[in-house]
FIKE-32399 format. One record per residue (C-alpha): residue number from 1; residue in three letters; x, y, z. Coordinates in steps of 0.05 Angstrom, whole numbers, plus 5000, padded with zeros to 4 digits. Example, Ala and Ser with C-alpha at 12.3 -4.5 7.8 and 13.67 -1.06 7.14 Angstrom:
BEGIN
<r gugu="1" palo="ala" px="5246" py="4910" pz="5156"/>
<r gugu="2" palo="ser" px="5273" py="4979" pz="5143"/>
END
This chain:
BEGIN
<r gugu="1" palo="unk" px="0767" py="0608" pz="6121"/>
<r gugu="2" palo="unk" px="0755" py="0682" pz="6126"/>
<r gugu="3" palo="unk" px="0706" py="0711" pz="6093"/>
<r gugu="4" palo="unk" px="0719" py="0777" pz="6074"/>
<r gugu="5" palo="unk" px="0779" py="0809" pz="6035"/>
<r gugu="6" palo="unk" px="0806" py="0885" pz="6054"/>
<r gugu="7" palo="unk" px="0772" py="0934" pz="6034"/>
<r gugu="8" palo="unk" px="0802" py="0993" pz="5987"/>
<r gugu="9" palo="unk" px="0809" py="1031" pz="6050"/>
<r gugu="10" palo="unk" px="0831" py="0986" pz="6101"/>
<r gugu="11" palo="unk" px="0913" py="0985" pz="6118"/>
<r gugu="12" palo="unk" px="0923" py="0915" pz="6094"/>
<r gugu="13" palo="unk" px="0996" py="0879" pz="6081"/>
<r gugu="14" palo="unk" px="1015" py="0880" pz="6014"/>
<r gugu="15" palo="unk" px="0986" py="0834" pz="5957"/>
<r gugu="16" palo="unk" px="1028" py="0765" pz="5946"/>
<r gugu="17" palo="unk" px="0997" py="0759" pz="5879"/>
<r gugu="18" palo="unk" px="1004" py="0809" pz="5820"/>
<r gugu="19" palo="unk" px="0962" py="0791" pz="5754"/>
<r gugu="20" palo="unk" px="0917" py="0813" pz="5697"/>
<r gugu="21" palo="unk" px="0852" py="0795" pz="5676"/>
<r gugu="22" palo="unk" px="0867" py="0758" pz="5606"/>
<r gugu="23" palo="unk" px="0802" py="0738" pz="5583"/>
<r gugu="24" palo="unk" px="0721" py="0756" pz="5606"/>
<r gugu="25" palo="unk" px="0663" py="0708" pz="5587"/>
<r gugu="26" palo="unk" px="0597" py="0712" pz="5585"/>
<r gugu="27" palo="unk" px="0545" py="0656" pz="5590"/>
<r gugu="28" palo="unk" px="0476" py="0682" pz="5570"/>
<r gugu="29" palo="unk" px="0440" py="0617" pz="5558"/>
<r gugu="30" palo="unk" px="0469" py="0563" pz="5613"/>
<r gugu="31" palo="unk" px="0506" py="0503" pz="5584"/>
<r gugu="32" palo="unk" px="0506" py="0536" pz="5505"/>
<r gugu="33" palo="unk" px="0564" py="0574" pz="5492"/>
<r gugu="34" palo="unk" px="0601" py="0632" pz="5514"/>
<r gugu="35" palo="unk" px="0610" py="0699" pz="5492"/>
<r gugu="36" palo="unk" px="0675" py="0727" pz="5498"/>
<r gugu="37" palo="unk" px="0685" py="0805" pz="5513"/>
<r gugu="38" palo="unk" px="0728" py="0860" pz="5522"/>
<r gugu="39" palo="unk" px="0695" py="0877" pz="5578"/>
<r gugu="40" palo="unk" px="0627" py="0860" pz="5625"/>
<r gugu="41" palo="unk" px="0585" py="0903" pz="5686"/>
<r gugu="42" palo="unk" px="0601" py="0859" pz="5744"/>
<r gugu="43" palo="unk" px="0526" py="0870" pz="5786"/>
<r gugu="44" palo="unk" px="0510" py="0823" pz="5857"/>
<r gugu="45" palo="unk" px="0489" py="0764" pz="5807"/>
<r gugu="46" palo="unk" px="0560" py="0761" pz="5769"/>
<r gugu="47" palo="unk" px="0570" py="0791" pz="5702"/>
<r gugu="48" palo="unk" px="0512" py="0817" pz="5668"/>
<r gugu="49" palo="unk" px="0468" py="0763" pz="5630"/>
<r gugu="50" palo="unk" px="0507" py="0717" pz="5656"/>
<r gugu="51" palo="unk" px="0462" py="0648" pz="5657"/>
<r gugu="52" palo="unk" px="0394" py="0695" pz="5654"/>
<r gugu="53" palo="unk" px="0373" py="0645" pz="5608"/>
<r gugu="54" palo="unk" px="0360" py="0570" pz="5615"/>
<r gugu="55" palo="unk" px="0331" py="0513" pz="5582"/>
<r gugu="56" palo="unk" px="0285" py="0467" pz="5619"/>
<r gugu="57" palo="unk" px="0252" py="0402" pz="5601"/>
<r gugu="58" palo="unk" px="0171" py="0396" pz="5605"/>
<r gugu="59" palo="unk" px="0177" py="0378" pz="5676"/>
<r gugu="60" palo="unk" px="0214" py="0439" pz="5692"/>
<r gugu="61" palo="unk" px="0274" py="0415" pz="5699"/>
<r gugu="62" palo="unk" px="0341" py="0442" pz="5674"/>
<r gugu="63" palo="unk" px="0381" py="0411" pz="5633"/>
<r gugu="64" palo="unk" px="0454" py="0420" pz="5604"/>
<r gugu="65" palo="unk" px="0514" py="0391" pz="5560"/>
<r gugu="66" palo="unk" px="0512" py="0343" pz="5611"/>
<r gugu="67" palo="unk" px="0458" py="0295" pz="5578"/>
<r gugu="68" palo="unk" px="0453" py="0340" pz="5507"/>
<r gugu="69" palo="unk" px="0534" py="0360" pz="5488"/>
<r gugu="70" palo="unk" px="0493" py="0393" pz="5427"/>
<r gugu="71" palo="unk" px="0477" py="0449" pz="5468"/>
<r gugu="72" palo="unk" px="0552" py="0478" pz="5465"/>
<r gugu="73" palo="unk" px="0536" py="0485" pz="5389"/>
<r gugu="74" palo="unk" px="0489" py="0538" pz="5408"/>
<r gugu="75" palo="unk" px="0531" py="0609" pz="5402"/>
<r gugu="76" palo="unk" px="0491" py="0667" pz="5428"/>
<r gugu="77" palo="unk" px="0513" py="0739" pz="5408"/>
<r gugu="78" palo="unk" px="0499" py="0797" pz="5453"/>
<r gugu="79" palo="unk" px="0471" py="0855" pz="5425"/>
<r gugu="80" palo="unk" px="0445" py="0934" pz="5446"/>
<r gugu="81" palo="unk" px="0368" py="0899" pz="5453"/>
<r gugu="82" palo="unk" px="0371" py="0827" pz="5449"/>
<r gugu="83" palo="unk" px="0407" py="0754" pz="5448"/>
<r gugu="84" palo="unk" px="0417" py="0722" pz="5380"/>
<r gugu="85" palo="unk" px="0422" py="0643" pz="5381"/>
<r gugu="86" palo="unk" px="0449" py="0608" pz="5321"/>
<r gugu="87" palo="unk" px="0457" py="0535" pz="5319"/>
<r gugu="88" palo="unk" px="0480" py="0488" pz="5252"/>
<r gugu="89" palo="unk" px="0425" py="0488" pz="5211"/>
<r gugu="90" palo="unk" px="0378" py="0540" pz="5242"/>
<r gugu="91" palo="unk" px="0354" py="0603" pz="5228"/>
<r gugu="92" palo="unk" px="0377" py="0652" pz="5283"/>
<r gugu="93" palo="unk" px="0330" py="0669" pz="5338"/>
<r gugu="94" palo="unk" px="0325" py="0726" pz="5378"/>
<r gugu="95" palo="unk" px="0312" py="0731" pz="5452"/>
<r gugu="96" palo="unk" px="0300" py="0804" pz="5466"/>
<r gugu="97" palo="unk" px="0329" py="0831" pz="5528"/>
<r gugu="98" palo="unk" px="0267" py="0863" pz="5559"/>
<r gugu="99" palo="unk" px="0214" py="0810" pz="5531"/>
<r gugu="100" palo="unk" px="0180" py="0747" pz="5570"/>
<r gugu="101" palo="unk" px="0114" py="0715" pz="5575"/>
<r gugu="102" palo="unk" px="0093" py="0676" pz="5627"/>
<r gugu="103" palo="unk" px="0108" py="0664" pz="5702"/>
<r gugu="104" palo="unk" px="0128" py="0591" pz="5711"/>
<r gugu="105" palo="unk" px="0169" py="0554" pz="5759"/>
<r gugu="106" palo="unk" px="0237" py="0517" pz="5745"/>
<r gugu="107" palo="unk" px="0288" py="0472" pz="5790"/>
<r gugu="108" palo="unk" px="0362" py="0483" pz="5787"/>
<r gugu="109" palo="unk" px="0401" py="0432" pz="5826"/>
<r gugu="110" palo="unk" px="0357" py="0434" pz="5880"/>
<r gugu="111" palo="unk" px="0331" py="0500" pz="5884"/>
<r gugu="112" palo="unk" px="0263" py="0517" pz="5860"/>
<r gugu="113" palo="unk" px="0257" py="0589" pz="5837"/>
<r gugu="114" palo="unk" px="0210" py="0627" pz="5790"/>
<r gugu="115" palo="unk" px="0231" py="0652" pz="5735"/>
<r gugu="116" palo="unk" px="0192" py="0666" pz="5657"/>
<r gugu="117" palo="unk" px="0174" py="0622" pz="5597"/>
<r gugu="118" palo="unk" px="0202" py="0660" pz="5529"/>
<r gugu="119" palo="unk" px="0149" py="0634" pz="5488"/>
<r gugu="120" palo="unk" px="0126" py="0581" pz="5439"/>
<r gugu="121" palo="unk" px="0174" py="0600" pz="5379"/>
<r gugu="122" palo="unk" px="0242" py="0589" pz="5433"/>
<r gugu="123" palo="unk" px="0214" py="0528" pz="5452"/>
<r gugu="124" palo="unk" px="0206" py="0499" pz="5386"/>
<r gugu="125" palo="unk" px="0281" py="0529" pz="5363"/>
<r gugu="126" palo="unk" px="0310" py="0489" pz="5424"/>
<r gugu="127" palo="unk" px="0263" py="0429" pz="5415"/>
<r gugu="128" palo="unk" px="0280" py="0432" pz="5335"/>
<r gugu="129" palo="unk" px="0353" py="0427" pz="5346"/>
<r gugu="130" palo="unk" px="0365" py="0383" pz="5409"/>
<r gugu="131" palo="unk" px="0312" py="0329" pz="5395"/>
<r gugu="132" palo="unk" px="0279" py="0332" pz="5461"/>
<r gugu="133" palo="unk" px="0212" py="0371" pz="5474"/>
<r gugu="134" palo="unk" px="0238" py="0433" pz="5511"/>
<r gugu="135" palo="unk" px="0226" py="0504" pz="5540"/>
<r gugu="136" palo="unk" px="0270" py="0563" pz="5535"/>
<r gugu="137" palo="unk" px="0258" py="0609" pz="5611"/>
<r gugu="138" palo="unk" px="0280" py="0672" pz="5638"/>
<r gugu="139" palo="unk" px="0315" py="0684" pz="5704"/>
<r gugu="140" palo="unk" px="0267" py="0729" pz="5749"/>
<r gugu="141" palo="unk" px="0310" py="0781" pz="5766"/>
<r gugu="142" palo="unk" px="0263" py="0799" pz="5836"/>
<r gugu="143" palo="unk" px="0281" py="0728" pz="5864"/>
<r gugu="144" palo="unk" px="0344" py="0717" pz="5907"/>
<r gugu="145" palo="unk" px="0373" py="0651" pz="5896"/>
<r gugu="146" palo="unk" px="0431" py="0652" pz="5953"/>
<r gugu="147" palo="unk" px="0498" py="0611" pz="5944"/>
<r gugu="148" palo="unk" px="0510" py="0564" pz="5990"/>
<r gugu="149" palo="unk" px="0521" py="0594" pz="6056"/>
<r gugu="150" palo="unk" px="0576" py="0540" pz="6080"/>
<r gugu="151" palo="unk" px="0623" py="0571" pz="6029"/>
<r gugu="152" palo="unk" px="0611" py="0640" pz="6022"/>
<r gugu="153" palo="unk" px="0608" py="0631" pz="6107"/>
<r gugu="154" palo="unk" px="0580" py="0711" pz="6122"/>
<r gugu="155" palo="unk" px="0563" py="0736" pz="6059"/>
<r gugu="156" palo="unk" px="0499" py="0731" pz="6020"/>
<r gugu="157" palo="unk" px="0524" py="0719" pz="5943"/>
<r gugu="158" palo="unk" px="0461" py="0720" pz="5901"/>
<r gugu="159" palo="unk" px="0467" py="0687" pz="5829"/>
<r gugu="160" palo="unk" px="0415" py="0668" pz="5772"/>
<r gugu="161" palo="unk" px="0422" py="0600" pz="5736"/>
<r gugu="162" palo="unk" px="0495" py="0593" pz="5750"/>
<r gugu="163" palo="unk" px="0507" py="0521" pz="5782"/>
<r gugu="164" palo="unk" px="0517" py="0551" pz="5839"/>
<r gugu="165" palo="unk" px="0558" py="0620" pz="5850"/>
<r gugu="166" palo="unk" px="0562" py="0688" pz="5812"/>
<r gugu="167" palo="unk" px="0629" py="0677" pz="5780"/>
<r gugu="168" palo="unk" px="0682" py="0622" pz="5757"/>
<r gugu="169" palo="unk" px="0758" py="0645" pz="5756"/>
<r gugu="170" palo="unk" px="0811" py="0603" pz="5719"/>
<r gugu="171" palo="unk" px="0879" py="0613" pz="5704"/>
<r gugu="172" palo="unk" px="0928" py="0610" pz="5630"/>
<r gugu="173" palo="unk" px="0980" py="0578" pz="5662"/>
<r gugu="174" palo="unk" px="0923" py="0522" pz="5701"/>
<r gugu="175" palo="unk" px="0899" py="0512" pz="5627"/>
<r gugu="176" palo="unk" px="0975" py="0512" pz="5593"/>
<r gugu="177" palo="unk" px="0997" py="0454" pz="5648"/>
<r gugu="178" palo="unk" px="0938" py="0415" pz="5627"/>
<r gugu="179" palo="unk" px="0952" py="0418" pz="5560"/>
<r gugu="180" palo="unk" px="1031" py="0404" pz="5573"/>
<r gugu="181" palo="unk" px="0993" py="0338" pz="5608"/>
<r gugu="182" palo="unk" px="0950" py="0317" pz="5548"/>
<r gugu="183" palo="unk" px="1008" py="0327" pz="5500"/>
<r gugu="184" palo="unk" px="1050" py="0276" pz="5537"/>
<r gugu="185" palo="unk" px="1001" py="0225" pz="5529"/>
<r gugu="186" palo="unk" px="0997" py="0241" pz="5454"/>
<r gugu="187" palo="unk" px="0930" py="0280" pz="5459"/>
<r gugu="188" palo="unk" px="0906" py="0343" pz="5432"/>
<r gugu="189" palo="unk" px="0900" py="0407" pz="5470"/>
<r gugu="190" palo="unk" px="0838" py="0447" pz="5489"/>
<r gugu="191" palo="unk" px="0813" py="0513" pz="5501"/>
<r gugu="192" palo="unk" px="0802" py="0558" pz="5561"/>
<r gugu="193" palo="unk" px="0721" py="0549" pz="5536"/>
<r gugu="194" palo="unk" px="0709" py="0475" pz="5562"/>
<r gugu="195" palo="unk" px="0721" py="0502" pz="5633"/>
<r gugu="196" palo="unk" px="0673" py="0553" pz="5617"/>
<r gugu="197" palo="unk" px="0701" py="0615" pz="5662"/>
<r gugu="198" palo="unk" px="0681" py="0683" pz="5670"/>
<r gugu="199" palo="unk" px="0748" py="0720" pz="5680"/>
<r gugu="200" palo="unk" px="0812" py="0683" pz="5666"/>
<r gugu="201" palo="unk" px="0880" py="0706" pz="5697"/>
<r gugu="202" palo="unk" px="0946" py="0719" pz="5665"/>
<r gugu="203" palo="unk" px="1015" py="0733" pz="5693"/>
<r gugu="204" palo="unk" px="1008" py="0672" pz="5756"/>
<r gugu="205" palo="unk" px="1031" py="0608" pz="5761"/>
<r gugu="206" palo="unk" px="0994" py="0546" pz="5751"/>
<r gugu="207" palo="unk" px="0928" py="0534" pz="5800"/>
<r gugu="208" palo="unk" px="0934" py="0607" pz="5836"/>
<r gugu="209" palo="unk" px="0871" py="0614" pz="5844"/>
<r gugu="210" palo="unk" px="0859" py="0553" pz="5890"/>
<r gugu="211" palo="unk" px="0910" py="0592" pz="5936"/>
<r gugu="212" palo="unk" px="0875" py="0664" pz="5939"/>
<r gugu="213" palo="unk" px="0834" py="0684" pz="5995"/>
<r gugu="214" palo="unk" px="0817" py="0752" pz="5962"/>
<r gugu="215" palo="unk" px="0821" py="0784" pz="5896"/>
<r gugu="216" palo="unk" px="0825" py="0860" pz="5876"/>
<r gugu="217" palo="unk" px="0816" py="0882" pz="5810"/>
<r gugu="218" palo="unk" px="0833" py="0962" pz="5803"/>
<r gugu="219" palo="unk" px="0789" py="1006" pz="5779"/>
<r gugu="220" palo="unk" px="0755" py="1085" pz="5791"/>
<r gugu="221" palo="unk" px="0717" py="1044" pz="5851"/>
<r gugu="222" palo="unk" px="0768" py="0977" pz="5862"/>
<r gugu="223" palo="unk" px="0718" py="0906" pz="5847"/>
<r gugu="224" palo="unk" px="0731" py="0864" pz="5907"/>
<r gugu="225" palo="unk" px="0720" py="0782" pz="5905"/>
<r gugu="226" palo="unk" px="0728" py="0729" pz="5947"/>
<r gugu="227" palo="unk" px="0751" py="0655" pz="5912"/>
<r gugu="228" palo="unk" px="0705" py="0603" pz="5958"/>
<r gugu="229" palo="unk" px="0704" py="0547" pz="5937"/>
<r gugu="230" palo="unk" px="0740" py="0500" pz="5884"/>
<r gugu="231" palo="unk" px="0699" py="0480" pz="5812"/>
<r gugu="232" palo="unk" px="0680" py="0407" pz="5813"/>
<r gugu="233" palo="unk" px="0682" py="0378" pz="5752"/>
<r gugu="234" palo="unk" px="0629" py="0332" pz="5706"/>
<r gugu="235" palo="unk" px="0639" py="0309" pz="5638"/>
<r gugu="236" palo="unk" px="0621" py="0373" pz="5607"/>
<r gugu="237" palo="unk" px="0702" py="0401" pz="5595"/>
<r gugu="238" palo="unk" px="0696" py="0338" pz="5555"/>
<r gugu="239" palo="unk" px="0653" py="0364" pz="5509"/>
<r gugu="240" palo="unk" px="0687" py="0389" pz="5446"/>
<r gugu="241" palo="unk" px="0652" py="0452" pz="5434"/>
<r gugu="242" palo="unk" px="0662" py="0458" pz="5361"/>
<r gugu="243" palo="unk" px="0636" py="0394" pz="5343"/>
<r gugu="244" palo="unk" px="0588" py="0391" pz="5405"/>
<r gugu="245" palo="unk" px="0611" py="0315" pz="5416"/>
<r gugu="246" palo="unk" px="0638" py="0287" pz="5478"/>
<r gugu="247" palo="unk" px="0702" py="0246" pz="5491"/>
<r gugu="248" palo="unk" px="0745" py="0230" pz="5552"/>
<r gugu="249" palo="unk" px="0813" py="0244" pz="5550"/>
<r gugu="250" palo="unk" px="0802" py="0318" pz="5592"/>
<r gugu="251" palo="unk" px="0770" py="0281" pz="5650"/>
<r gugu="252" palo="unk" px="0815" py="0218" pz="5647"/>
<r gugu="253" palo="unk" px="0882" py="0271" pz="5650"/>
<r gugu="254" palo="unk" px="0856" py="0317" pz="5700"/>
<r gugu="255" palo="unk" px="0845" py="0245" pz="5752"/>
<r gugu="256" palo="unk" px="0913" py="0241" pz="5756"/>
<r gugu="257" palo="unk" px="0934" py="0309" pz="5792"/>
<r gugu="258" palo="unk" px="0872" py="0356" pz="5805"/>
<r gugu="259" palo="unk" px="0829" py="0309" pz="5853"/>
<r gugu="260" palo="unk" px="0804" py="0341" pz="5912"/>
<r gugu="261" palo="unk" px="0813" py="0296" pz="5975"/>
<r gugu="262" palo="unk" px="0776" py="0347" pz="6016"/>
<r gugu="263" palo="unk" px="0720" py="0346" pz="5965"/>
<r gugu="264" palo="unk" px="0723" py="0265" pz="5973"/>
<r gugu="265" palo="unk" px="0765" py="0265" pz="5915"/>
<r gugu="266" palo="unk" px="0726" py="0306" pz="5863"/>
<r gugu="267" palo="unk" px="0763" py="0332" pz="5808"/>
<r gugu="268" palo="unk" px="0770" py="0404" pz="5808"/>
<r gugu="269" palo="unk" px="0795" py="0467" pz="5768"/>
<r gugu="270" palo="unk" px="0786" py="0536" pz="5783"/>
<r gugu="271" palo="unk" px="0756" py="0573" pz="5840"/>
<r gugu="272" palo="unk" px="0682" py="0597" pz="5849"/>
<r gugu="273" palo="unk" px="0686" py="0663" pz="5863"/>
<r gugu="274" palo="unk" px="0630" py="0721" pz="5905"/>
<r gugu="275" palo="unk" px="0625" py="0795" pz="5906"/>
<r gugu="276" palo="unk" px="0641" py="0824" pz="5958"/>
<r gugu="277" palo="unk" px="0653" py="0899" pz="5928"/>
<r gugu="278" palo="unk" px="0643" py="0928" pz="5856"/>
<r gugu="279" palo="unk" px="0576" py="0924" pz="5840"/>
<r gugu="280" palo="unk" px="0566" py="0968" pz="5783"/>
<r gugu="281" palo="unk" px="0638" py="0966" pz="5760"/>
<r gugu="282" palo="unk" px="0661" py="0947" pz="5689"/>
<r gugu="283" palo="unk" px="0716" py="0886" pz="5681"/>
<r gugu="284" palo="unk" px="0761" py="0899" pz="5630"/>
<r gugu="285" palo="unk" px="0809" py="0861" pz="5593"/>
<r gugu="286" palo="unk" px="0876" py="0884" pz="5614"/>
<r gugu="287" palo="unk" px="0856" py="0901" pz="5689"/>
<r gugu="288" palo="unk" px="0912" py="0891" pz="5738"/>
<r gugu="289" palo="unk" px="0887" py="0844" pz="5792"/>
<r gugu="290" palo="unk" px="0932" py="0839" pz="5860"/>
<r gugu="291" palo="unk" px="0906" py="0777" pz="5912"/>
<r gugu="292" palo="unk" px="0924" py="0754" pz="5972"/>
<r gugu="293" palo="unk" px="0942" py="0682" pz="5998"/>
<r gugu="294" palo="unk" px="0894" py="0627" pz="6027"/>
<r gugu="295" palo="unk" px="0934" py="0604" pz="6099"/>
<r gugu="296" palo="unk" px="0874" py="0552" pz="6115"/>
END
């Protein structure tokens, strides 16, 4: 795999891939809901506020829709100063922007990193609605947690509580095929949201994004990134995320065409993505994006 895409100034062959960025989402607290924009600052860690939040148990540990499918239920709303979270049957709260308390240590996957407890009143909110005893923590913006090096290969992609890398691309057409899939066996479709993507691409065909090696999006200064490595799946696209309860029939139709045999067989959709150029830049809705084609 190479690692790098050209750069703006570099006399590359033409792009094999001509798109536009459809839809930008924004994760502030990870596994509640998104926030969908017109348009996001891309910085080294993905877009901004992007998983800067997370909820831990009392050990420490974090915790998603995975084992509490209420947490999609929780819709945060991005404002000038602060975060409000509203949940069914709450009263709003309000994370503000520049605000922590205490240093405290948290585990992600297997990474360990500091990061900062919001406070009593967050931890009862979450605790309140998800029936577990629970803390709300910050990302600590002066730690590095690094990607995994064996896909981003020569590049060091920093992220915050993301599972694992800065940004998750997905496709219209990926998410129309899997819908044409679910209607032929008499099911409902679903929304772009269970896959929970940060920029989602219009104008290619189905899966495109497993097949890019490099993606420019233009701009005054052109945002460079590099697709690395395909999304696994769990059973959290099969969490409804307007009634926050889970089902099946997403992962049982994706098993029959999206399973990964160089991944031993893990289902997959859309590509983790690093950035390589752009830091500073705004996404917009309506970008042109050109791309060039994986030959590994």
């Amino acid at each position: 795999m190479s690692s790098s895409a050209p750069s703006a100034s570099s006399t590359a062959a033409p792009a094999e891939v001509h798109a536009h960025i459809a839809r930008l989402f924004v994760y502030p607290v990870k596994s509640c809901a998104g926030v969908e924009v017109r348009e996001a600052l891309l910085t080294d860690t993905g877009l901004d506020l992007d998983r800067a939040w997370m909820v831990v148990d009392e050990a420490g540990e974090f915790v998603t829709q995975r084992e509490l499918p209420r947490m999609a239920l929780v819709r945060p709303q991005i404002r000038l100063s602060d975060v409000v979270l509203r949940a069914p049957g709450m009263l709003p709260l309000h994370l503000q922007i520049d605000t922590v308390e205490e240093p405290v240590r948290v585990r992600v996957w297997d990474d360990e990193v500091p990061a900062y407890d919001m406070g009593a009143v967050a931890a009862q909110w979450f605790s309140d609605f998800l029936g577990r005893r629970l803390r709300l923590v910050r990302f600590d913006p002066e730690h590095r947690r690094l990607s995994d090096r064996r896909w981003t290969g020569d590049v060091e992609a920093t992220n915050q509580f993301s599972d694992g890398f800065p940004l998750l691309l997905a496709s219209e057409a990926s998410l129309d095929l899997l819908n044409e899939r679910l209607a032929a066996g008499g099911l409902e479709p679903v929304g772009i949201e269970r896959f929970r993507p940060n920029l989602v691409l219009a104008g290619v065909e189905p899966h495109v994004e497993d097949r890019l090696e490099w993606l420019r999006i233009a701009g005054d200064d052109p945002v460079e990134l590099l697709p690395v490595k395909p999304c696994t799946r769990c059973t959290i696209p099969d969490v409804d995320p307007a009634t926050g309860e889970a089902g099946t029939a997403v992962g049982d139709t994706l098993q029959a065409y999206r399973r990964n045999e160089r991944l031993n067989g893990a289902v997959c959709f859309g590509m983790n993505a690093i950035v390589r150029a752009g830091e500073g830049q705004w996404l917009r809705v309506g970008q042109a994006v050109e791309g060039g084609w994986r030959f590994d």
